[in-house]
Every structure is written in structure tokens, then in C-alpha cells.
C-alpha positions as CSV (number, residue, x, y, z in Angstrom):
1,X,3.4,-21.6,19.9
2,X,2.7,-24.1,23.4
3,X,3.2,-27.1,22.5
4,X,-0.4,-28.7,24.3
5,X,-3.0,-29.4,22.3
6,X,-4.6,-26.1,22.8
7,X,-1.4,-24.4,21.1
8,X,-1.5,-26.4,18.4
9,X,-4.8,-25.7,17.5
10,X,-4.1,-22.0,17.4
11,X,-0.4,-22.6,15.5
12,X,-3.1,-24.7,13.2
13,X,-5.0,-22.1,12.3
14,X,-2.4,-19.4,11.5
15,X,-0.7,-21.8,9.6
16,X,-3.7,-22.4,7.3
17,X,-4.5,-18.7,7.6
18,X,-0.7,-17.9,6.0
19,X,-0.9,-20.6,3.2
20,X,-4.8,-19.6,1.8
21,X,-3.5,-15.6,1.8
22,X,0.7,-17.0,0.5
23,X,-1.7,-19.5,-2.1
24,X,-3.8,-16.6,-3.7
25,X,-0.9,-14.2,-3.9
26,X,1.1,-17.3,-5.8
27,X,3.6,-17.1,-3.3
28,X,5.4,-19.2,-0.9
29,X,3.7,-19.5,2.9
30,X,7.4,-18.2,4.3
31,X,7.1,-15.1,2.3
32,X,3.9,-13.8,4.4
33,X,4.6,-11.9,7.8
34,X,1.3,-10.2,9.5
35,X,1.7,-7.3,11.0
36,X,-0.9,-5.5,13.1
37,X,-1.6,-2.7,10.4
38,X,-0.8,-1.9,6.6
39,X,1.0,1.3,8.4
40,X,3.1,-1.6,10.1
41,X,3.7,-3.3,7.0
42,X,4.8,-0.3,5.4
43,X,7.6,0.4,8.1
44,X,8.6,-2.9,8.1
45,X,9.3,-2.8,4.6
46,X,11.0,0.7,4.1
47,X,12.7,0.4,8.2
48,X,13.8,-3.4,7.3
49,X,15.4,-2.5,4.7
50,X,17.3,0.4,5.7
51,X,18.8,-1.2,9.2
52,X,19.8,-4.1,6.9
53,X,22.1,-1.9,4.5
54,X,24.2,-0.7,7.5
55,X,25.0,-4.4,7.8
56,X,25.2,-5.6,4.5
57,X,26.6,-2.8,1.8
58,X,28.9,-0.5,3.9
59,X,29.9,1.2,0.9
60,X,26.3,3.2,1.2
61,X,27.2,5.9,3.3
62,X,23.8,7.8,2.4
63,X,20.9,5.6,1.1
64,X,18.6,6.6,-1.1
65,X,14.8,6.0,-1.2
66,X,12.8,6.9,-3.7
67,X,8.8,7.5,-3.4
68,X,6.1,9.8,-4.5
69,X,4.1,12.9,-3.0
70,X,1.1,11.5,-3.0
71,X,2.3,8.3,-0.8
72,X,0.2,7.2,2.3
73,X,1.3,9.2,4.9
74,X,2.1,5.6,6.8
75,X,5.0,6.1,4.1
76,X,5.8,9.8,3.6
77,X,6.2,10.3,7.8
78,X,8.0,7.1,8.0
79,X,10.6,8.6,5.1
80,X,10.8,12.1,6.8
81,X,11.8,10.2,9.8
82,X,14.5,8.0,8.2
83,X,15.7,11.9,6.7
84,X,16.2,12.9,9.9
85,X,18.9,9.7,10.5
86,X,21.3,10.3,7.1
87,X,19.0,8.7,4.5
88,X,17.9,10.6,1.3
89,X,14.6,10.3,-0.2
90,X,13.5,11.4,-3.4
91,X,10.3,12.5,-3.5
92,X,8.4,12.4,-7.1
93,X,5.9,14.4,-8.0
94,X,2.7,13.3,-10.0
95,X,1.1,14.6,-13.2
96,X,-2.8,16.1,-12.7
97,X,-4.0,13.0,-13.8
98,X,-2.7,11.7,-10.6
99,X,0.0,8.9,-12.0
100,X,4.1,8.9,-12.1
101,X,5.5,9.3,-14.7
102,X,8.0,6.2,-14.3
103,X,10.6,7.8,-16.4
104,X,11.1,10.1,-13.5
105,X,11.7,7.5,-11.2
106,X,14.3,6.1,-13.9
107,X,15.7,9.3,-13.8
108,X,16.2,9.4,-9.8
109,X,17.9,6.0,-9.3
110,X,21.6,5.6,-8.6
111,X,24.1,3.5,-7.1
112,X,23.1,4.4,-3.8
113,X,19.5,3.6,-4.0
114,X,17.9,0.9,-2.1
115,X,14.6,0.7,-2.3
116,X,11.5,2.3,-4.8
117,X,8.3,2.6,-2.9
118,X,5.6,3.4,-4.8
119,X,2.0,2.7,-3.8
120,X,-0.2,0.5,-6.3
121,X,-3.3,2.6,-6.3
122,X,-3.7,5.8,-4.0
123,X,-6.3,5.8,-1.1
124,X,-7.5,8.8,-1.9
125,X,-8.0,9.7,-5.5
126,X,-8.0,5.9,-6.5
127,X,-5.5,6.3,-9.8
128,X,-3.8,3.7,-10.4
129,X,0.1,3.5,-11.0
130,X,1.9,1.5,-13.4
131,X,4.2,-0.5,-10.8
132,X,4.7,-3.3,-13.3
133,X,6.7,-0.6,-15.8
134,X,8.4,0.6,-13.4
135,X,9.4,-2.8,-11.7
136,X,11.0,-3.2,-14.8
137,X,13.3,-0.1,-14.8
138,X,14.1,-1.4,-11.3
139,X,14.9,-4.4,-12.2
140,X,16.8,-3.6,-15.4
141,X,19.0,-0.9,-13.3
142,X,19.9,-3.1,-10.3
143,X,21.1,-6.2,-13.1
144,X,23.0,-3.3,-14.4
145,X,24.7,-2.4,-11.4
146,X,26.0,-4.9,-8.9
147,X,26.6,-4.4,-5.2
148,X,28.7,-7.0,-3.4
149,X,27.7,-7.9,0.0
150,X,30.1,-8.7,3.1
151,X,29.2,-11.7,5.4
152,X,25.8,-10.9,7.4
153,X,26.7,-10.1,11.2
154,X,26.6,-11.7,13.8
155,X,24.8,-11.0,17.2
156,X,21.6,-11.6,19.0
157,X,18.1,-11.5,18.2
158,X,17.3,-7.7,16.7
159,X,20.8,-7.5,15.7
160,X,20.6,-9.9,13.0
161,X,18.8,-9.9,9.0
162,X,16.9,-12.9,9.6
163,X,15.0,-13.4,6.2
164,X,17.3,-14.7,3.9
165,X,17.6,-16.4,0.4
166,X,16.5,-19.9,1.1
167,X,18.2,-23.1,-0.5
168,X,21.3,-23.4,-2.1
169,X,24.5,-22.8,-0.4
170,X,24.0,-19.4,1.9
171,X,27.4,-18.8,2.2
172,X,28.0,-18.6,-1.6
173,X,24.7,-16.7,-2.0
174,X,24.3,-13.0,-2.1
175,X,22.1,-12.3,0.8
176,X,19.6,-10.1,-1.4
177,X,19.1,-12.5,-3.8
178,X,21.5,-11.4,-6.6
179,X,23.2,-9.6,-4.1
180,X,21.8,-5.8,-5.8
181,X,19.7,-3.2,-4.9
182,X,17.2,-1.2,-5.6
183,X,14.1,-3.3,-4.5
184,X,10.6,-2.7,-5.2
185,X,7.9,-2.1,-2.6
186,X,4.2,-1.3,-3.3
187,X,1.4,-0.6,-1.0
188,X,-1.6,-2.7,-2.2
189,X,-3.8,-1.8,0.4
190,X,-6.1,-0.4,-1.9
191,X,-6.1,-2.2,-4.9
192,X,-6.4,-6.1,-3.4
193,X,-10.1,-5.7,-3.4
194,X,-10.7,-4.9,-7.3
195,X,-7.1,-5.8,-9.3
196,X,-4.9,-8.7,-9.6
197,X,-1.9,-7.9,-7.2
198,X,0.2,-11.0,-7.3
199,X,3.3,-10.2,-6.7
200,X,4.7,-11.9,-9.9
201,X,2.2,-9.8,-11.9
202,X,3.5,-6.4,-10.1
203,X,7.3,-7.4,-10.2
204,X,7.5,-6.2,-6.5
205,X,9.7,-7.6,-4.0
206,X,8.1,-6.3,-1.4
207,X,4.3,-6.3,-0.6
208,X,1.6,-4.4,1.8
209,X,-2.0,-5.4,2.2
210,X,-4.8,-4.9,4.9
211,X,-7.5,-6.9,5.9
212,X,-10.0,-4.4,6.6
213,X,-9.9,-3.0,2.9
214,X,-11.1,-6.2,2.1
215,X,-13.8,-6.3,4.7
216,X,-11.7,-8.3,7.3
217,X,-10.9,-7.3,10.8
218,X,-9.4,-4.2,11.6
219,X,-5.9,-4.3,13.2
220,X,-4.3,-7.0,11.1
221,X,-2.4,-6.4,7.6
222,X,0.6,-8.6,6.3
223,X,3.4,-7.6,4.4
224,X,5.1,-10.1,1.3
225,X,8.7,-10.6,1.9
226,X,10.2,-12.0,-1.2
227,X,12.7,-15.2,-0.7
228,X,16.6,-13.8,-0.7
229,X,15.3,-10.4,0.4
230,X,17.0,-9.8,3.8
231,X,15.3,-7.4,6.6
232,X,15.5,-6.9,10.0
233,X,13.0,-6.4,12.2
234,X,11.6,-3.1,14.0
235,X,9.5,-5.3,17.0
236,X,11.6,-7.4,18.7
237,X,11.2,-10.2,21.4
238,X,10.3,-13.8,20.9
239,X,10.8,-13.9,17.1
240,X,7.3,-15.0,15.6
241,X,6.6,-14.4,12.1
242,X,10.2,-15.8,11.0
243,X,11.5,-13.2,13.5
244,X,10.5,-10.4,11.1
245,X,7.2,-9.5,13.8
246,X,7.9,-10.5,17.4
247,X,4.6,-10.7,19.9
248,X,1.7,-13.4,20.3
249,X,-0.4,-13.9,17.2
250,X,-3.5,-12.5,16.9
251,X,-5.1,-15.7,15.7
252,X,-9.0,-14.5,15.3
253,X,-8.0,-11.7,13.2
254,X,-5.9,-13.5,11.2
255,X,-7.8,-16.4,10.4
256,X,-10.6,-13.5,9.5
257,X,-8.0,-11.8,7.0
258,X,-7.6,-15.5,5.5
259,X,-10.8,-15.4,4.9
260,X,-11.7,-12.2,3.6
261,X,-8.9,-12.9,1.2
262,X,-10.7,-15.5,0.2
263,X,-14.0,-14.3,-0.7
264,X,-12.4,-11.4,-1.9
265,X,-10.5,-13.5,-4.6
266,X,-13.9,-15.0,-6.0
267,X,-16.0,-11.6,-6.2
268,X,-12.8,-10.0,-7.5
269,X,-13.8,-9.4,-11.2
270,X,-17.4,-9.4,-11.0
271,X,-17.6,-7.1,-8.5
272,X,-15.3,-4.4,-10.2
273,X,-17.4,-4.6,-12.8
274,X,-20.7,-3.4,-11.0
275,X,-19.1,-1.4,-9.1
276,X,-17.5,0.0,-11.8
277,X,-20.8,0.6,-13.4
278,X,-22.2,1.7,-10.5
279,X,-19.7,5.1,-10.1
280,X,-19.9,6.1,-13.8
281,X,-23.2,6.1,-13.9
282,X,-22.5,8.3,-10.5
283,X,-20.4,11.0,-12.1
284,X,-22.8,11.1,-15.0
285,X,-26.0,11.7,-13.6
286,X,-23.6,14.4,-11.6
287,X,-22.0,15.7,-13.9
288,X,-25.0,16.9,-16.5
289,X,-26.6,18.3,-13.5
290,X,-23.8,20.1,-12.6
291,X,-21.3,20.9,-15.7
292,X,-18.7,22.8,-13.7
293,X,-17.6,19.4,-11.5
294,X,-14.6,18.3,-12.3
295,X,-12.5,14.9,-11.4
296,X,-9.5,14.9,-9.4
297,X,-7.2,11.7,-10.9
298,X,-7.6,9.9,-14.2
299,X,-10.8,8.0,-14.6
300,X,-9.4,6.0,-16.5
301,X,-6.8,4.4,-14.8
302,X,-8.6,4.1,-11.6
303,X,-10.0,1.8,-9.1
304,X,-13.7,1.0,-9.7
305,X,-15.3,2.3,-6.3
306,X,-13.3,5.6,-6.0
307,X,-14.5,8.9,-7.4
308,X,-13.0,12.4,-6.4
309,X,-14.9,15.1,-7.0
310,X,-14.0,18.7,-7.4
311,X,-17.2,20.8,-6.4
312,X,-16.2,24.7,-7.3
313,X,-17.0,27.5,-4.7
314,X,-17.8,24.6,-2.0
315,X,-15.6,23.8,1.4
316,X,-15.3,20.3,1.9
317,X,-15.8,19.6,5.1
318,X,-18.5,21.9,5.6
319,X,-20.4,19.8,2.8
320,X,-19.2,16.6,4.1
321,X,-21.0,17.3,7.8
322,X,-24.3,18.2,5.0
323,X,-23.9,14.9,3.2
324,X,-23.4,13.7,6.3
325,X,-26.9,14.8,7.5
326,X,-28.7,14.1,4.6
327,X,-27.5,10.0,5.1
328,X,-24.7,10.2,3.0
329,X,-20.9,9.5,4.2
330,X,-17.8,10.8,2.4
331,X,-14.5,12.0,3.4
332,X,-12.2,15.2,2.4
333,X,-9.3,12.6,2.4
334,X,-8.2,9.7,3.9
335,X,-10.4,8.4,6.4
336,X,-7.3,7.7,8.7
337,X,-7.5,11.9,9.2
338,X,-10.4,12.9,8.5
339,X,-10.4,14.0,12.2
340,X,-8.3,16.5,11.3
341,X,-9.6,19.4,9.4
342,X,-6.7,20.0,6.1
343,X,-7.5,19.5,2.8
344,X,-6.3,16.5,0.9
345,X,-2.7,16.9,0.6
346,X,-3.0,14.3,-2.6
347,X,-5.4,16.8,-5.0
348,X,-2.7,19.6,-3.8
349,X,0.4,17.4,-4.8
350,X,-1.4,16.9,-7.9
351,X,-0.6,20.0,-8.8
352,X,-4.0,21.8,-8.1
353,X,-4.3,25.1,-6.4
354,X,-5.5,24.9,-2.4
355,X,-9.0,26.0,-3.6
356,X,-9.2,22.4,-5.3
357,X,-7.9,20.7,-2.9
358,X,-10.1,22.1,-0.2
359,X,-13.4,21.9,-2.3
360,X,-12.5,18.2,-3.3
361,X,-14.4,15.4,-1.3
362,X,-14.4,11.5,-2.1
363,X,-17.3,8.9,-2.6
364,X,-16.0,5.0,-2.2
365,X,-18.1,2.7,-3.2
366,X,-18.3,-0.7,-1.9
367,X,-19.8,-4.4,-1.6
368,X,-23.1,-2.8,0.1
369,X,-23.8,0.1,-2.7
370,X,-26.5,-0.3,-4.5
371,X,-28.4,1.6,-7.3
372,X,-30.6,2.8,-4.8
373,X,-28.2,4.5,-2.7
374,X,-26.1,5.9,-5.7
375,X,-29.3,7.9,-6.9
376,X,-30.1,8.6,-3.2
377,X,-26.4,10.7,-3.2
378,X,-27.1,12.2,-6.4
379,X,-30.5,13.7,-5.1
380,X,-28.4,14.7,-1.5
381,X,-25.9,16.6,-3.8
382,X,-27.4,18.6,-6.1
383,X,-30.1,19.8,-3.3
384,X,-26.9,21.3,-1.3
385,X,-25.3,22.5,-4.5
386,X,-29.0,24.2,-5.3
């Protein structure tokens, strides 16, 4: 942000960094704030939106969030937090195949809801939720139900929504666009790599991804803010990223998520395909060795590189540390905690008993797998299972 040449440069480079990400989401450059994690993103998004309520609708005495059980836990801690400060959350449950059912959310929104987070594909069992239905329900109940908003406040930096709707006349505007609640926020962490996530596709409002899912830098995510959607911030100071994300940009990492973004966009369908190839041939080979695996999640709807596998009468972790030995890396959950020896909270949530859910590990499969090593994990698995 210096004004020398050297500044420039670096002001330069996050600037093309935002419009290449803002240009393959089909979005506006204004509507992309990085973060230093997806877990940042995520409180950003469901934190931003609650501090801005208590400004903007003060007839919401008790906002209501709505989410599911088998969230990132980046978004399940951040909601038991905001529980312990007044604001409901709704927490749906998911069938066995690992998807909500969206006439449940339906079901759970009212007048004091404002915001739906649901993730677009989970981390763990890789099932993929149908955000665009339920965008609609959103969407159909908040242009039902109309909340007027007062004048936004006034104050200093932190105290004020600074992403407003932008044109027009902003004093006859609504500050959240049509002036109604509930948004829509998904976590796209996942799912960047292998499915379109565009935001007009998704019908989200609000957006999460991660540069290291995509085989960028670790430490950098960004979070889509759509235009007339008003937040405030949870890191204050000097008011970078459109004073949504105060401190000094992290300019390498950023121009490296631009980039992975990029390449990501042109292997995107390709790649799904062999990977996708790749994993079924996987469970097959697997499973007519070995009839009494089962699947955790719908394989059908389902990112191509995840497969979680139920392994009867087996402990997890004690076969991950074998798989482990025999060259072959997997993980009981999310790789975030796999430090920490529970069983995947998602298969339990799913509706599974804790045996499942502690004999359950999962196999990602990536840009790197090959044939070979696919074959080389079959051979590793069913000599421990013998």
C-alpha cells in the first residue's frame, strides 16, 4: 500500500491476483477478500454477519443460524460460540447417505433467520450437497418476507458495516441488497478443485475457498462477499481488503492462490474424470476382495477423489499407523485433527453407530495418484485385513 515504486509493485500483484481468482469465479474483483485460512473465511462470514444485525435489523432480538452436523468444525465451534452470546443455531441432521435433505432446512427458517450455512461438499466423506436447491428456498423465503433496515451507524473503524451495495443511491438502498435476510453461505473448500462453484451457479451470497485444496500455499483462503451484502469485520486495524481483513497482505501467497486457481480452472473437468475413474476402480477391486466393506456417503453424489471406507471389526487409527507403514497415507477424519485420536464425528452424525465411525478411514485422491499407487493401496489393504 506505500506509495514508492516498490509498493506499487506489490499493490500490483494483489490486484491482478484478486481479478484472475474474482474473473474465474464470474464475479466482481471488489467481491474477493483473502483471508489467512478457509477457517478465517468461514468466521468472517457467519461473525460478519451477525455483528452487522445488531446494527442493521434491531427487531432480531435472537438470530437464528441455520447449519448442519456434519459442518467443518471451523463452522460448528464458531456457531457454539455465537450460542454462547444469544444467537440460535439450528443444527440439521443428515440422512446415511450423507446429504440434507433441503426440505428440512425449509422447514427451520423463520423471520428471525439470517443466515444458512451449508457446506458445498464435506471434507470428510466427500458427498456432495445440493446448495443450488436450497439457495432457492432461501431465496424464495427471504422475497417472501421483508425486513426493513434502519440507517447504518455511525462510528469508527470496527464499528462500522463497511461492504455495502454499490451504485445507485445508498441512502435509498437497503443495505443488504433487497434489504432481507436469510443469506446463503457455503464452504467450497472442498469442491473448487473438481466442480463448478461460481457463485451464480450455487446461488450463494457468501463464498469460502482455500488455496491449499487446490495445491496453493498454505495459510491463504478468500472469502466471496456478494455486492449489497453488508459485514463487519472481526480483525481490525488499517482496513485492507475493503476494510473487511485488516493487516499487511501476504502478497507471495496470494499471487500463488491466483495461480493455483488458475491451473486449477483448466484441469478442472479432465481431471475429475480420471480421478474419478481412478477411485471406482479403487473400491471395486476392494470391494470383491473384501464383500463386507461398506461406503460411508453416497457415491453417487460425491467428489471424485474422496472414498470413505467402512472396514468391519478394524480400529481406524490403529490401521492408519499400518497403512501408514506399508507407504500408504490416509486419515480417520479430517486431516486438521487427525492429531487427535476420536473417530469421525461426520460417519457418527450420519447416523452410524460409534463402531462405524471408529472403523471408518478415508482415501483422497489427488493430482499425483496414479494407477500404480491405487493398486499398490489395494495390495497394502487386503494384506492387513488378511
Amino acid at each position: 500500500h506505500a506509495l514508492h515504486r516498490f509498493g506499487q509493485e506489490a499493490s500490483r500483484a494483489v490486484f491482478g491476483a484478486r481479478r484472475k481468482i474474482a474473473a474465474a469465479f464470474g464475479v466482481d474483483y471488489r467481491e474477493i477478500i483473502f483471508t489467512g485460512s478457509a477457517t478465517e473465511a468461514n468466521n468472517l462470514a457467519i461473525r460478519g454477519i451477525t455483528k452487522s444485525i445488531k446494527y442493521q435489523v434491531s427487531s432480531i432480538k435472537r438470530p437464528r443460524i441455520i447449519t448442519t452436523t456434519i459442518e467443518h468444525e471451523s463452522v460448528l465451534e464458531t456457531c457454539r460460540n455465537l450460542e454462547k452470546d444469544g444467537v440460535e443455531v439450528v443444527y440439521i441432521p443428515v440422512g446415511k447417505d450423507g446429504i440434507v435433505d433441503p426440505r428440512k432446512i425449509k422447514a427451520a427458517l423463520n423471520e428471525r433467520t439470517i443466515l444458512v450455512c451449508i457446506m458445498h461438499a464435506n471434507n470428510e466423506v466427500g458427498t456432495i450437497q445440493p446448495i443450488f436447491e436450497i439457495s432457492q428456498i432461501v431465496r424464495n423465503f427471504r422475497n417472501s418476507k421483508y425486513i426493513s433496515h434502519p440507517d447504518p451507524p455511525v462510528g469508527g473503524e470496527g464499528s462500522r458495516p463497511v461492504r455495502q451495495a454499490q451504485g445507485g443511491d445508498s441512502s435509498a438502498m437497503p443495505q443488504n441488497d433487497t434489504g432481507i435476510y436469510p443469506l446463503l453461505h457455503t464452504d467450497a473448500a472442498q469442491s473448487f478443485q473438481y466442480l463448478d462453484c461460481r457463485p451464480e451457479v450455487l446461488g450463494v451470497d457468501l463464498m469460502t475457498v482455500s488455496a491449499h485444496k487446490i495445491y496453493g500455499p498454505k495459510g491463504i483462503g478468500a472469502l466471496y462477499v456478494r455486492k449489497g451484502v453488508t459485514l463487519l469485520p472481526i480483525i481490525t486495524g488499517s482496513g485492507q481488503e475493503f476494510g473487511l481483513r485488516s493487516g499487511t497482505d501476504n502478497v507471495p501467497y496470494i499471487v500463488g492462490f491466483a495461480k493455483a486457481v488458475e491451473i486449477a480452472n483448466k484441469m478442472r473437468k479432465k481431471e475429475a474424470i480420471r480421478v474419478g475413474k481412478l477411485r471406482d476402480y479403487f473400491w471395486r477391486q476392494l470391494k470383491k476382495a473384501v464383500p463386507k466393506l461398506r461406503v460411508n456417503g453416497s457415491l453417487k453424489s460425491r467428489l471424485p477423489n474422496n472414498i470413505n471406507i467402512y472396514f468391519p471389526g478394524e480400529n481406524a487409527h490403529d490401521f492408519q499407523i499400518k497403512l501408514d507403514l506399508a507407504g500408504v497415507a490416509v486419515s480417520p477424519g479430517a486431516a486438521c485433527r487427525s492429531a487427535v485420536s476420536k473417530a469421525s464425528y461426520v460417519v457418527a452424525e450420519m447416523g452410524f453407530p460409534v463402531e462405524r465411525a471408529s472403523g471408518s478411514l478415508r482415501f483422497s485422491l489427488g493430482r499425483q495418484t496414479t494407477k500404480a499407487d491405487i493398486d499398490w493401496a489395494i495390495k497394502s489393504i487386503l494384506k492387513i485385513v488378511a
